[in-house]
TISE-612544 format. One line per 3 residues: their letters; for each residue x, y, z of N, C-alpha, C. Coordinates in Angstrom, 1 decimal. Atoms other than C-alpha are relative to their C-alpha. Layout:
<sites>
A	X/Y/Z/X/Y/Z/X/Y/Z ~ ... .
</sites>
This chain:
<sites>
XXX	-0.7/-0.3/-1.3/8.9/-8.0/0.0/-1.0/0.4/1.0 ~ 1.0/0.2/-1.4/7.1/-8.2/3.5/0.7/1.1/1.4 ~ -0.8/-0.8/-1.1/7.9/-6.2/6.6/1.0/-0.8/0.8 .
XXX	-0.6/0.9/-0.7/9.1/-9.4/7.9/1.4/0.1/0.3 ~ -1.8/-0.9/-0.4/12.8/-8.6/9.9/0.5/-1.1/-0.5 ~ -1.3/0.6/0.7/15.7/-10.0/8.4/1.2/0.1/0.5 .
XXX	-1.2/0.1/-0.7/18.1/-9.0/10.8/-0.6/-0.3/1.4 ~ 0.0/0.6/-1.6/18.3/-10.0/14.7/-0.1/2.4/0.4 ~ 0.1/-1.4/-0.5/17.2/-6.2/16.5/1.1/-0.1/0.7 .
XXX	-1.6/-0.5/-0.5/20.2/-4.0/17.4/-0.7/0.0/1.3 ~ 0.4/-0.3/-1.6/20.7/-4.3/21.2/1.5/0.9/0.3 ~ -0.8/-0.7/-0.7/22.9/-2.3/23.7/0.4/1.0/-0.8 .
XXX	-0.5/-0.8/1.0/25.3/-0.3/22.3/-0.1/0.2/-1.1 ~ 0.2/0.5/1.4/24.6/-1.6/19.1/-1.3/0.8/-0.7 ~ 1.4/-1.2/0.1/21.3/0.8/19.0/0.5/1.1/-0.3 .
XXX	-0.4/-1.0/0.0/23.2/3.3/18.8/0.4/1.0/-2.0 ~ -0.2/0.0/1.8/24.8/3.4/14.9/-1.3/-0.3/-0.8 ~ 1.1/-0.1/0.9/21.6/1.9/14.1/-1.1/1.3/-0.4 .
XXX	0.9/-1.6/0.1/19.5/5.1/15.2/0.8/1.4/-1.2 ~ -0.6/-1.6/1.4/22.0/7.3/13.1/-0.4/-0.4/-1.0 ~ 0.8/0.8/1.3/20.9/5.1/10.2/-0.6/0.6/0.2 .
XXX	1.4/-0.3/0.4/17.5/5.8/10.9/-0.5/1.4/-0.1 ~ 0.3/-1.1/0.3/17.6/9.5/11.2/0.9/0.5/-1.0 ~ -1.4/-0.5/1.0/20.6/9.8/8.3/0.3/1.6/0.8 .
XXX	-0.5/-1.0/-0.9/22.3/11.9/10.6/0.8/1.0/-1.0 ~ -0.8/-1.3/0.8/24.8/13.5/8.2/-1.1/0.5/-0.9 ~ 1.3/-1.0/0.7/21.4/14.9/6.3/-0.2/1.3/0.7 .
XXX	-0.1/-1.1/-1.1/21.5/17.3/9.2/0.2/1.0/-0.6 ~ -1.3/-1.3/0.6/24.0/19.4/7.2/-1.1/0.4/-0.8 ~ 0.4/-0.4/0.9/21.1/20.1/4.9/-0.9/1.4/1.2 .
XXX	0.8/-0.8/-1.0/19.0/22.2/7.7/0.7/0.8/1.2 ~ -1.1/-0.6/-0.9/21.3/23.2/10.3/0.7/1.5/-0.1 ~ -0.5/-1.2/0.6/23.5/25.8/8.5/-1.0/1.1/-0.1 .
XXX	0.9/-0.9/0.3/20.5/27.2/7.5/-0.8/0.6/1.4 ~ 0.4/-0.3/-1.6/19.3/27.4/11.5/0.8/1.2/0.3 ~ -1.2/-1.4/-0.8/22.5/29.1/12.3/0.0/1.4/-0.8 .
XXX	-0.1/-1.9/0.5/22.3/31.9/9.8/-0.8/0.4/0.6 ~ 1.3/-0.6/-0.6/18.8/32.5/10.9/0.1/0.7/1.4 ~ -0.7/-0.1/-0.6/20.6/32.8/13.8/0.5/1.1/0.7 .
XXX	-1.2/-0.5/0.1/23.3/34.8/13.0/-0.7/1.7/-0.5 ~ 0.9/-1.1/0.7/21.1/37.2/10.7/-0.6/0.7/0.9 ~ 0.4/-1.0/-1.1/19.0/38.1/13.8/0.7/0.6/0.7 .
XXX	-1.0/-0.6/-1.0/21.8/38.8/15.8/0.5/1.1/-0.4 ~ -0.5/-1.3/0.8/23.2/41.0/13.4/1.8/-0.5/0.5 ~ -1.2/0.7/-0.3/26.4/38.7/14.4/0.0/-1.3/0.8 .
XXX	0.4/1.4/-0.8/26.9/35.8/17.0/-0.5/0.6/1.2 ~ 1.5/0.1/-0.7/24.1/35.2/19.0/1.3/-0.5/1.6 ~ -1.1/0.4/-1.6/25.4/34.2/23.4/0.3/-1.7/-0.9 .
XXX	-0.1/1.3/-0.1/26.9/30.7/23.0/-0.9/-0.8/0.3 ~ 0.8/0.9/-0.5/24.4/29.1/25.2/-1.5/0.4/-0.9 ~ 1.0/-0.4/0.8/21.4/30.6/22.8/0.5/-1.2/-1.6 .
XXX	0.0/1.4/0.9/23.3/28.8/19.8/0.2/-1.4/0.3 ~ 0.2/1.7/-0.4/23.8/25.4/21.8/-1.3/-0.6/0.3 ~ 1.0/0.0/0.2/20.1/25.8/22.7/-0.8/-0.3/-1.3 .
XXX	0.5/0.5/1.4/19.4/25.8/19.2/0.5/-1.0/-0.6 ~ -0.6/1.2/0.5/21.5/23.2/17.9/-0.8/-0.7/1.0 ~ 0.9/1.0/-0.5/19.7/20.8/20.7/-1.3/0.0/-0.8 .
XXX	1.1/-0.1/0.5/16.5/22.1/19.3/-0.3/-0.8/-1.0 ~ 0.0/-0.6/1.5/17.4/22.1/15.8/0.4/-2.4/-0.1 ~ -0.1/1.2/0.1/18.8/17.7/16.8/-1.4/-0.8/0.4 .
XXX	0.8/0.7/-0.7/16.0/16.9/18.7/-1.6/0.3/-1.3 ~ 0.7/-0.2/1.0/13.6/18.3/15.9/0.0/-1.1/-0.8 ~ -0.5/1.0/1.5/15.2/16.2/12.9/-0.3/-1.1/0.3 .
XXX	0.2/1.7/-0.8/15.0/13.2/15.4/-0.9/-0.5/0.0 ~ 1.2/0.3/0.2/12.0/13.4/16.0/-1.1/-0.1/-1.4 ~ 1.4/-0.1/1.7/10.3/14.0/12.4/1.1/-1.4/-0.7 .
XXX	0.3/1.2/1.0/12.5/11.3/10.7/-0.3/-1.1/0.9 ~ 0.7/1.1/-0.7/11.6/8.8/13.8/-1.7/-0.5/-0.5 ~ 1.5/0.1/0.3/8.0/9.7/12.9/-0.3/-0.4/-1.3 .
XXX	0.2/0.0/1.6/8.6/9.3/9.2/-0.1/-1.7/-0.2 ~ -0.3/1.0/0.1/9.9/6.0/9.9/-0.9/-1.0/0.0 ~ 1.2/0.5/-1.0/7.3/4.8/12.4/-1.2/0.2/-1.3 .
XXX	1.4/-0.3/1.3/4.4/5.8/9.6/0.2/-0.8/-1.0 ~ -0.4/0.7/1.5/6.2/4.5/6.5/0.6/-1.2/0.2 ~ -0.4/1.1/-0.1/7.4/1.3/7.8/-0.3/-1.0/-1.0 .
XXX	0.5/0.9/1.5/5.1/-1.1/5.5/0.2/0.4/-0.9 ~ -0.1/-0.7/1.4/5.4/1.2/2.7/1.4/-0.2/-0.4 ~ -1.1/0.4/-0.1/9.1/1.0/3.5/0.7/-1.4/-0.3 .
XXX	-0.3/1.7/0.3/9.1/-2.9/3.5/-0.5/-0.1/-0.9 ~ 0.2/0.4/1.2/7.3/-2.8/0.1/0.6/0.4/-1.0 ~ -0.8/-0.9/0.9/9.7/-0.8/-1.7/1.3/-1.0/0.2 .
XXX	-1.2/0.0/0.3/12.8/-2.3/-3.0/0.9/0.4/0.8 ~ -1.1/-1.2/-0.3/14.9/0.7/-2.4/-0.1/0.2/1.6 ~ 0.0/-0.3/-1.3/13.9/1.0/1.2/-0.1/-0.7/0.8 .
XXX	0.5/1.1/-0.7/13.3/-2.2/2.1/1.3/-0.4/1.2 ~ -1.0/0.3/-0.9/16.6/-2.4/4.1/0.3/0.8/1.2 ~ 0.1/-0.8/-1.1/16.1/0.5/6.2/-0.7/-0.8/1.7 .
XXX	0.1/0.3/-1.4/16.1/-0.2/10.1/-1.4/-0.4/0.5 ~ 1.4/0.5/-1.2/12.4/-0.8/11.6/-0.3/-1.6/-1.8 ~ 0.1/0.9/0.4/11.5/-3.2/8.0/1.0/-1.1/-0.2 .
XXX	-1.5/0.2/0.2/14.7/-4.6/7.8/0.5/-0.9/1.2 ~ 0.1/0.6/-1.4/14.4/-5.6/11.8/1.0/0.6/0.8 ~ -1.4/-0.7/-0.6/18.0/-4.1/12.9/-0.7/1.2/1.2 .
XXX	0.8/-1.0/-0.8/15.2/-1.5/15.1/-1.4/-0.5/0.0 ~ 1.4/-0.1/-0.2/11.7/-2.3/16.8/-0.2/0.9/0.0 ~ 0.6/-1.1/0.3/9.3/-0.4/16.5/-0.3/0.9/1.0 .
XXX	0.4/-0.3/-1.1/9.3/-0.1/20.3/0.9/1.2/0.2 ~ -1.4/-0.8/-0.3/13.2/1.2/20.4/-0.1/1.0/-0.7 ~ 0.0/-1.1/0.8/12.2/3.5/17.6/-1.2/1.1/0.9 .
XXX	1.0/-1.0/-0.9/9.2/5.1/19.7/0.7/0.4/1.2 ~ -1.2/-0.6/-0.8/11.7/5.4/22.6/0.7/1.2/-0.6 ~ -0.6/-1.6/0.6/14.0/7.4/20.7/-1.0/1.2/-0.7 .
XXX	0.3/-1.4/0.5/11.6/9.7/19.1/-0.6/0.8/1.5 ~ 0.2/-0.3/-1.2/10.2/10.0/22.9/1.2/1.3/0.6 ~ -1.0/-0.7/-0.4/13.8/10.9/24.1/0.2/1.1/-1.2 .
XXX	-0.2/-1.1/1.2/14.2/13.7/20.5/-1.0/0.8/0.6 ~ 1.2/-0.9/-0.4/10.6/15.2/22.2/0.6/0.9/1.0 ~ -0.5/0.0/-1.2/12.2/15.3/25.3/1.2/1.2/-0.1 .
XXX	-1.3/-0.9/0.7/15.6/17.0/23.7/-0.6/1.2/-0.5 ~ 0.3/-1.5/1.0/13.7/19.8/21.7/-1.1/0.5/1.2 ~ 0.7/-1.2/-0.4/11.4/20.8/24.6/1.1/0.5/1.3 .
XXX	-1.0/-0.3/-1.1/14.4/20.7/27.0/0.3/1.7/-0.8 ~ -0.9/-1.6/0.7/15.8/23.8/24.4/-1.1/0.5/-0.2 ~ 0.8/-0.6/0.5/13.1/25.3/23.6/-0.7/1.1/1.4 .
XXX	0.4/-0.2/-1.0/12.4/25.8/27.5/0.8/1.2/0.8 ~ -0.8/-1.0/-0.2/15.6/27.8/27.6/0.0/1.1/-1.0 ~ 0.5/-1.6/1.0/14.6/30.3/25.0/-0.9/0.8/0.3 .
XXX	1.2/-1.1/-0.6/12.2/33.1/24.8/-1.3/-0.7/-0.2 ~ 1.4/0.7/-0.3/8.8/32.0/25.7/-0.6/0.1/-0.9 ~ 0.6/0.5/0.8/7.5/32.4/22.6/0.1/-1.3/-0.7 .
XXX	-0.5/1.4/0.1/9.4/29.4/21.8/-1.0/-1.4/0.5 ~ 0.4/1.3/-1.0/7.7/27.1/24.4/-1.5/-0.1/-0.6 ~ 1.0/0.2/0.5/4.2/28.5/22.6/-0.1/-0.9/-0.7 .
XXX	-0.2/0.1/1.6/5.1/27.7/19.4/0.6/-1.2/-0.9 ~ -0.7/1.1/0.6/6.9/24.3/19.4/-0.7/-0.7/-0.1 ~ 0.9/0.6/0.4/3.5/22.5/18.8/0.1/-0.3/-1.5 .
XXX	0.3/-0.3/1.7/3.5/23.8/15.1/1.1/-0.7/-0.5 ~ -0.8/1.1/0.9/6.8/21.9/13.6/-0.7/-1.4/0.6 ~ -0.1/0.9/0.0/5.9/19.0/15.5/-1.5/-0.7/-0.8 .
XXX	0.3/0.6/0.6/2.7/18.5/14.0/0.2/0.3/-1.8 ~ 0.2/0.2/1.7/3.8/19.4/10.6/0.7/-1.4/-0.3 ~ -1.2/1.4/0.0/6.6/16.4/11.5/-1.3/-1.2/-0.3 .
XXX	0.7/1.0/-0.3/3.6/14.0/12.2/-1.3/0.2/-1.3 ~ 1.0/0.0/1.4/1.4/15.1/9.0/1.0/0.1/-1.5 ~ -0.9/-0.1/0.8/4.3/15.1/6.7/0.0/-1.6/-0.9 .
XXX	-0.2/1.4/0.9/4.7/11.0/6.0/-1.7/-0.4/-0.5 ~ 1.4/0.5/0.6/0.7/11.1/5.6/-0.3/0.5/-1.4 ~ 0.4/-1.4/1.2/0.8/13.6/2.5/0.0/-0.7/-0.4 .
XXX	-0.2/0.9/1.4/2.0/10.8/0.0/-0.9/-0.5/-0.4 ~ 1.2/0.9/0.1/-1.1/8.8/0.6/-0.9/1.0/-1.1 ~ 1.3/-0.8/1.0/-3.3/11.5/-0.9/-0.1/1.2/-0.9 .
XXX	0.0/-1.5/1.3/-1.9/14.7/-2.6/1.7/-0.1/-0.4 ~ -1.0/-0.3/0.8/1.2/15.4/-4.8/0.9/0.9/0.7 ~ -0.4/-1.3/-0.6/1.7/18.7/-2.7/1.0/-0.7/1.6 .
XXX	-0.9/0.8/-1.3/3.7/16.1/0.0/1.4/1.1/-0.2 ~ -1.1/-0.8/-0.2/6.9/17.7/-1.2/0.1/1.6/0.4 ~ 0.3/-1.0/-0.7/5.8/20.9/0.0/0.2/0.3/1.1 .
XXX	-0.3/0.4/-1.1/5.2/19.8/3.2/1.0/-0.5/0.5 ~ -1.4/0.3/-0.4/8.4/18.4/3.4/0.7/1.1/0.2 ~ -0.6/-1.2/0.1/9.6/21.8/2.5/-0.2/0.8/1.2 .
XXX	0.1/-0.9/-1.5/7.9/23.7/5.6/0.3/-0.4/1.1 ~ -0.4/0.4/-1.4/8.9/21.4/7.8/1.7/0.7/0.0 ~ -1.0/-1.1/-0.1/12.3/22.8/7.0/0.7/0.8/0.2 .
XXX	-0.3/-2.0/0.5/12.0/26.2/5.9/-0.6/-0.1/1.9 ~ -0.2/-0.5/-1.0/10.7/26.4/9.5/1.2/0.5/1.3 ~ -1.2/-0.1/-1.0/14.2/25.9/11.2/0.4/1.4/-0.3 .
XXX	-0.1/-0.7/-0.4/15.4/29.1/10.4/-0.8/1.3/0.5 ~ 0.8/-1.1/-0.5/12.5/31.3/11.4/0.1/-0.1/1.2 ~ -0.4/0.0/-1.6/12.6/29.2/14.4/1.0/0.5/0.8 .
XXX	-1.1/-0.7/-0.5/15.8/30.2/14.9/0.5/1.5/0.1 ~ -0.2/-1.1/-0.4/15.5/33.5/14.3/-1.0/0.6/1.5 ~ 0.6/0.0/-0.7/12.5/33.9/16.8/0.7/-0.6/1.6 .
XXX	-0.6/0.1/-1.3/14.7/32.1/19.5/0.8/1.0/0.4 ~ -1.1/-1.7/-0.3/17.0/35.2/19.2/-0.6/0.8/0.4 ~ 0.9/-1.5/-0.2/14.7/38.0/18.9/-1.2/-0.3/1.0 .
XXX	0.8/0.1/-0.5/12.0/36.7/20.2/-1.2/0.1/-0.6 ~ 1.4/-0.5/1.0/9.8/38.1/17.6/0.2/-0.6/-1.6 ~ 0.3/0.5/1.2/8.6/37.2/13.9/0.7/1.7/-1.0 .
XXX	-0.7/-0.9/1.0/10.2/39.4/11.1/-0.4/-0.4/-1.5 ~ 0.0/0.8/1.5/9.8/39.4/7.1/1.4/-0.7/-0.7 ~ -1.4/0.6/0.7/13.7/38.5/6.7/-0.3/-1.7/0.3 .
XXX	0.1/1.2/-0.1/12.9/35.2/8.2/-0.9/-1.0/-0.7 ~ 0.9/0.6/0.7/9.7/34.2/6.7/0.2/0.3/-1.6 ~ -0.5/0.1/1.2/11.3/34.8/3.8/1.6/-0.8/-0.8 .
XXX	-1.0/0.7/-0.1/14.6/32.8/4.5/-0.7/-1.0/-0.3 ~ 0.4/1.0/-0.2/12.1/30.2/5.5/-0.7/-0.5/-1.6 ~ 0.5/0.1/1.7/10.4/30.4/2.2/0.8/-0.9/-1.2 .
XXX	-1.6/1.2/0.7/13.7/29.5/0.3/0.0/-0.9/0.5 ~ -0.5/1.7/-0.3/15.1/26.6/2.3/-1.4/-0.4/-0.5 ~ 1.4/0.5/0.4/11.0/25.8/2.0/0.2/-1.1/-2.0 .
XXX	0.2/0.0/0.8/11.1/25.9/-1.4/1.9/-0.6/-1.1 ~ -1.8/0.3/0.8/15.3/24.8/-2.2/-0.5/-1.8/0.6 ~ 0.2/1.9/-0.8/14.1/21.0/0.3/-1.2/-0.5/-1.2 .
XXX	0.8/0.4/0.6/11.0/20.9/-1.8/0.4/-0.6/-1.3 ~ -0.6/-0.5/1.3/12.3/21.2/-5.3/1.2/-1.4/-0.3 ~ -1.3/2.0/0.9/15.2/18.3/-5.0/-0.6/-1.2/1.0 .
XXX	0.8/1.4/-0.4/12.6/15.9/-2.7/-0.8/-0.7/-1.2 ~ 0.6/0.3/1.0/10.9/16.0/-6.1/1.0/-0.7/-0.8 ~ -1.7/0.9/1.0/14.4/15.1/-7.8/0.0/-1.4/0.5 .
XXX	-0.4/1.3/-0.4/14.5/12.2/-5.2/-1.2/-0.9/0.0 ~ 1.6/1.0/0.4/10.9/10.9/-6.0/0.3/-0.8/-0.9 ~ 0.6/0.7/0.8/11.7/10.1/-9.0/1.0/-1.9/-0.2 .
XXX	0.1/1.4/-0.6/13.5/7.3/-7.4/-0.4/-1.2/-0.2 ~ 1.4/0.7/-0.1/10.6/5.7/-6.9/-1.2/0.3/-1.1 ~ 0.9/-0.7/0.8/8.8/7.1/-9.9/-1.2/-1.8/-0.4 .
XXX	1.0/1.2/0.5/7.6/3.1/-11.2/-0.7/-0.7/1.0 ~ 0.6/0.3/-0.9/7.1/2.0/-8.0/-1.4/0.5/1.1 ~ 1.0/-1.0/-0.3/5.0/4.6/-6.5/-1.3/0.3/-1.0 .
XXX	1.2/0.0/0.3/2.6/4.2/-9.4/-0.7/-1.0/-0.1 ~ 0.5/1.1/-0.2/2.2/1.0/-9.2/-1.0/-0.5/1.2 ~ 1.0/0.4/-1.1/0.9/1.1/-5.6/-0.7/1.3/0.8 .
XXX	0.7/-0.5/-0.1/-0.5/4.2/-5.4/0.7/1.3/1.0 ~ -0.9/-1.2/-0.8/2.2/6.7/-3.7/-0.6/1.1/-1.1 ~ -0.1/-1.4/0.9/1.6/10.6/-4.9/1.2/0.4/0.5 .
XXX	-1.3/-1.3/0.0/4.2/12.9/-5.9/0.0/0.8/-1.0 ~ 0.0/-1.3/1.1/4.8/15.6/-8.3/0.3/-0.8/-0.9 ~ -0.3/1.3/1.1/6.5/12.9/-10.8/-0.9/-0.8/-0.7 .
XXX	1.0/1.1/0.1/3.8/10.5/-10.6/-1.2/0.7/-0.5 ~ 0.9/-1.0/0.8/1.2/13.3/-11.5/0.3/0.4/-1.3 ~ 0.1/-0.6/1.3/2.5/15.1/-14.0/1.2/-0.1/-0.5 .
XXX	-1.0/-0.1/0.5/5.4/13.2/-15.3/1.5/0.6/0.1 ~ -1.1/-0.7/-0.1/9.1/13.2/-15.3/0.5/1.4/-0.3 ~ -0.1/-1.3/1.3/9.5/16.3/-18.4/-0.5/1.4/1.2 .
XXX	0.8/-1.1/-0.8/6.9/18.6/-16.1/0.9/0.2/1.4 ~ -0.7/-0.3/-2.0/8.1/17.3/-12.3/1.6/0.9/-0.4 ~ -1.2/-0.8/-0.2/11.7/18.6/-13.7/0.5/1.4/-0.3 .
XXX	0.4/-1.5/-0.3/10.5/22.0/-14.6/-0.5/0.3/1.0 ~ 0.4/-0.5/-1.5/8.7/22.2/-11.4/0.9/0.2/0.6 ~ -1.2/0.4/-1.1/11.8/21.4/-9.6/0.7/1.4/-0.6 .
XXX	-0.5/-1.4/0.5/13.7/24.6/-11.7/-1.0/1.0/0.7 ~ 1.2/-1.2/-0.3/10.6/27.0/-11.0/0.2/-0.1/1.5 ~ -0.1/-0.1/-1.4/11.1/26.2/-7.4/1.3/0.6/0.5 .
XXX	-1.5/-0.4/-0.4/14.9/26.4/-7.5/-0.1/1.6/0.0 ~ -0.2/-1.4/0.4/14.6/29.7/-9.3/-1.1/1.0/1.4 ~ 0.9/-1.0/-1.4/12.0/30.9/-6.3/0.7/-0.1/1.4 .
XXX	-0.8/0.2/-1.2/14.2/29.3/-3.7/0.9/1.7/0.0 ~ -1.4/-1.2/-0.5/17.2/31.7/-4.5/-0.7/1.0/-0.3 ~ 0.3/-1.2/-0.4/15.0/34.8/-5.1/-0.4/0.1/1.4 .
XXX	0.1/-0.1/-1.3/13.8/34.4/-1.6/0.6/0.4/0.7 ~ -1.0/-0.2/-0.2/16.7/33.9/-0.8/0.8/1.7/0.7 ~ -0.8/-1.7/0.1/18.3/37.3/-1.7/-0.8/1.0/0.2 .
XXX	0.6/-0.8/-0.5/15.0/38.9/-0.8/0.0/0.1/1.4 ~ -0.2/0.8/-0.9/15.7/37.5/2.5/0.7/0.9/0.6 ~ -1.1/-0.5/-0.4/18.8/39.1/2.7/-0.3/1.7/-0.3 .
XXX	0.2/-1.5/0.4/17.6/42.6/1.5/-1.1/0.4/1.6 ~ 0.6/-0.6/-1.2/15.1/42.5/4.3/0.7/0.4/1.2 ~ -0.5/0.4/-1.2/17.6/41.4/6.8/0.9/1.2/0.1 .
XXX	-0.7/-0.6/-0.2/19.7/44.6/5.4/1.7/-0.7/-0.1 ~ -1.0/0.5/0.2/22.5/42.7/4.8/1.4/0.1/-1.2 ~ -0.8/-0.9/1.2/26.0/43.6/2.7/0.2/-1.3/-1.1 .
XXX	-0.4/1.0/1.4/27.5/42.0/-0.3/0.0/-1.1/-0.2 ~ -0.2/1.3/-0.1/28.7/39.1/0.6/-1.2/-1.0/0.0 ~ 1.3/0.9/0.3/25.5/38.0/1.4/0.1/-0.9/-1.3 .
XXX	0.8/0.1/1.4/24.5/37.9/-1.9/0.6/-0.8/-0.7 ~ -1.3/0.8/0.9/28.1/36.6/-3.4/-0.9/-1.3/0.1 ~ 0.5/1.3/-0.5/26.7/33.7/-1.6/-1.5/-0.6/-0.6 .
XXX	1.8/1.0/0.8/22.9/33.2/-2.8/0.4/0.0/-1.4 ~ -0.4/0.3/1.0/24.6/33.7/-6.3/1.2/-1.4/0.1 ~ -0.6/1.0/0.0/26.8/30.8/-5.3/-0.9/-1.1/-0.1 .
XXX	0.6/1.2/-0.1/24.1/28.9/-4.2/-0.6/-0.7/-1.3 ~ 0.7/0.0/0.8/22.0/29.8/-7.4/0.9/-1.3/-1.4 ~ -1.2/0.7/0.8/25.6/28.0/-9.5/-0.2/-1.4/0.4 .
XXX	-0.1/1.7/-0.6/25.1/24.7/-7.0/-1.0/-0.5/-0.8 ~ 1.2/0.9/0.7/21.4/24.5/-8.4/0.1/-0.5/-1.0 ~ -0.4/-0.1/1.7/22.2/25.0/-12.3/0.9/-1.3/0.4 .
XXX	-0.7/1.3/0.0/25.0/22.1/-11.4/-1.3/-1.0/0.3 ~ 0.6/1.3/-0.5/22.6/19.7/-9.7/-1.1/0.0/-1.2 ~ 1.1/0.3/0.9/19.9/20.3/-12.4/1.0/-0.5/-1.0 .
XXX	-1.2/0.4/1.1/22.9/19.5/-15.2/0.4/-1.3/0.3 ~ -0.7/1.3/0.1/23.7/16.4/-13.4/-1.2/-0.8/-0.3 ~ 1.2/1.1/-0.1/20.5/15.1/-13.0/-0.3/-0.5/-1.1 .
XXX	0.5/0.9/1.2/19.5/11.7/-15.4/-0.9/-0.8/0.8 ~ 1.0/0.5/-0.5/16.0/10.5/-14.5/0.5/-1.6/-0.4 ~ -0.5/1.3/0.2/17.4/7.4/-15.8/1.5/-0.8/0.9 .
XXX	-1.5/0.7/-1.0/20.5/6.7/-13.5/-0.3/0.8/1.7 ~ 0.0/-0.6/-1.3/20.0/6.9/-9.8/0.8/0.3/0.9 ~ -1.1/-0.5/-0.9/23.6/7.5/-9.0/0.0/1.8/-0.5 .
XXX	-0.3/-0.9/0.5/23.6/10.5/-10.7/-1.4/1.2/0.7 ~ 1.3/-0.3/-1.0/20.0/11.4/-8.7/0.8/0.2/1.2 ~ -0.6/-0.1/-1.3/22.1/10.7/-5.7/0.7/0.8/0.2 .
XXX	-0.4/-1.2/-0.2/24.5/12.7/-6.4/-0.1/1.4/0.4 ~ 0.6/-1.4/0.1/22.5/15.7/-7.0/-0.8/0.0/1.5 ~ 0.9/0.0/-1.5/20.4/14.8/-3.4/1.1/0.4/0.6 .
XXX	-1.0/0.1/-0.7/23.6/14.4/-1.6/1.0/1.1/0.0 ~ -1.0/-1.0/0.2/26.4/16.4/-2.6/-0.2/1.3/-0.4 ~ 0.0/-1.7/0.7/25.2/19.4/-4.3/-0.2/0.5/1.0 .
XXX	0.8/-0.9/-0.8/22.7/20.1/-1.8/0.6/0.3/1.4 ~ -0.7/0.1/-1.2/25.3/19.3/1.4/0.8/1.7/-0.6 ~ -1.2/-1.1/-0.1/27.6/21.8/-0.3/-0.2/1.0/-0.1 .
XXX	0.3/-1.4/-0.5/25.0/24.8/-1.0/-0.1/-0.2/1.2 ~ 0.1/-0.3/-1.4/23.9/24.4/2.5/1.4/0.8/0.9 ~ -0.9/-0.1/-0.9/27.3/24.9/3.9/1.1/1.7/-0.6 .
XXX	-0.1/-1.0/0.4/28.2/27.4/1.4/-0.5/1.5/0.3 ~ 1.1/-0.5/-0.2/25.3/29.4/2.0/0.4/0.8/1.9 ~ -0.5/0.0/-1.2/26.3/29.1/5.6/1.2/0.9/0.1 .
XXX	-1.7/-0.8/-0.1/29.9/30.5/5.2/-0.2/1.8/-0.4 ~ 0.0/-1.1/0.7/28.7/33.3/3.1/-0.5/1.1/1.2 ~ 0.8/-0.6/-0.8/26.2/34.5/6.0/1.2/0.1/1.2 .
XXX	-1.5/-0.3/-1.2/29.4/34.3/8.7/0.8/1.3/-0.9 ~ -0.3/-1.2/0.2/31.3/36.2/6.5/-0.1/1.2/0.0 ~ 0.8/-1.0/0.3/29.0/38.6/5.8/-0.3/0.8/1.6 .
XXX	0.0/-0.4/-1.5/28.2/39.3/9.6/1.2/0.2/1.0 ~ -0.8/-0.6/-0.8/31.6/39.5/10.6/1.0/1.0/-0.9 ~ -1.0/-0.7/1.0/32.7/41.9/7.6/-0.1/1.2/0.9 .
</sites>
């Protein structure tokens, strides 16, 4: 397989569904929730309206931009894979022009919000974007890629608490830690995807180092660091019960998604990417509303 397009490039309107493709928009739900607690947590309830619509732009124009950039980088890599070979820039359905446009307009979108926050904001929004722009290069040369996947992340809710307060705190860098370490942990689950492929042409990942058996203890050891984080998170933040109901819920989602997972079937992989992890996120989320409006 060649990068060579296969479809006629989306025009007009028709750009539109494709770009959601390209940044799998409903993935959103994985990072988001976790923005708004951060959110919510600094507030010590809800934050003005116009502070969390600020963020949500942020928190869109962010995502837009890092998977535009993921795209734009991995494109040939993308056309030599099977499994990805159908995605939008190899695939032809998006040039590569229309895709640098939109990640332009996503830059555009997150310094717009970021401009309406506290000025440490406007410092400070350098740092996601180049972790967004060194993120698709990790695979090339170290294992520790899913990591870096991870901080790109775990940064949304620090960011978001810092848009509130203004200042750095240990509840957040400890929130951040979790998500960090909860995105990390099942990007390794979704490697192994790609586990024959990726050694054949020379992709790193945690999988491809040190084997399915190991990568799926790694992936536990991280879960189990995610949710202490987690609930250390919440101890800093002073936070009541509920909280916690909640990181023990989440702790139940993991234990499921590790139970479903069969390195041998990739629906059952998908599952565990997809569903588990949409429904801690949102869980997680609920728990942290309750909790702040108990």
């Amino acid at each position: 397989m060649t990068d060579a397009a296969t479809h006629a490039p989306a025009r007009g309107l028709a750009v539109v569904p494709a770009l959601f493709g390209l940044v799998r928009f409903a993935h959103t739900i994985f990072a988001l929730p976790f923005a708004l607690a951060g959110a919510l947590l600094a507030a010590g309830g809800v934050p003005s309206w116009a502070t969390l619509g600020w963020i949500v732009l942020a928190m869109a124009g962010a995502r837009s931009l890092a998977m535009a950039i993921n795209r734009l980088v991995d494109a040939r890599l993308d056309a030599a894979n099977p499994r990805t070979a159908g995605r939008e820039i190899p695939s032809g359905r998006l040039t590569r022009t229309q895709v640098w446009v939109f990640a332009a307009a996503s830059l555009a979108a997150l310094l717009v919000a970021v401009s309406q926050l506290p000025r440490i904001t406007w410092y400070l929004w350098p740092v996601p974007v180049a972790a967004f722009v060194l993120y698709p290069f990790t695979k090339r040369f170290t294992w520790g890629c899913h990591l870096v996947l991870g901080v790109c992340t775990g940064l949304a809710p620090l960011a978001a608490w810092v848009a509130v307060t203004g200042r750095f705190a240990l509840a957040p860098v400890l929130l951040a830690l979790g998500v960090g370490l909860w995105i990390g942990g099942f990007d390794v689950v979704y490697a192994l995807l790609d586990l024959d492929h990726d050694r054949r042409v020379g992709i790193n990942s945690i999988p491809v180092r040190f084997g399915v058996r190991r990568a799926l203890w790694i992936t536990r050891a991280m879960h189990a660091l995610a949710i202490a984080s987690l609930a250390a998170a919440g101890a800093a933040a002073g936070t009541g019960p509920l909280y916690h109901v909640g990181v023990a819920v989440c702790g139940a989602v993991l234990v499921y998604e590790h139970a479903i997972v069969d390195p041998a079937d990739p629906g059952r992989i998908n599952r565990a990417f997809g569903a588990a992890n949409m429904v801690m996120a949102v869980v997680f989320f609920a728990f942290v509303v309750a909790d702040v409006a108990w």
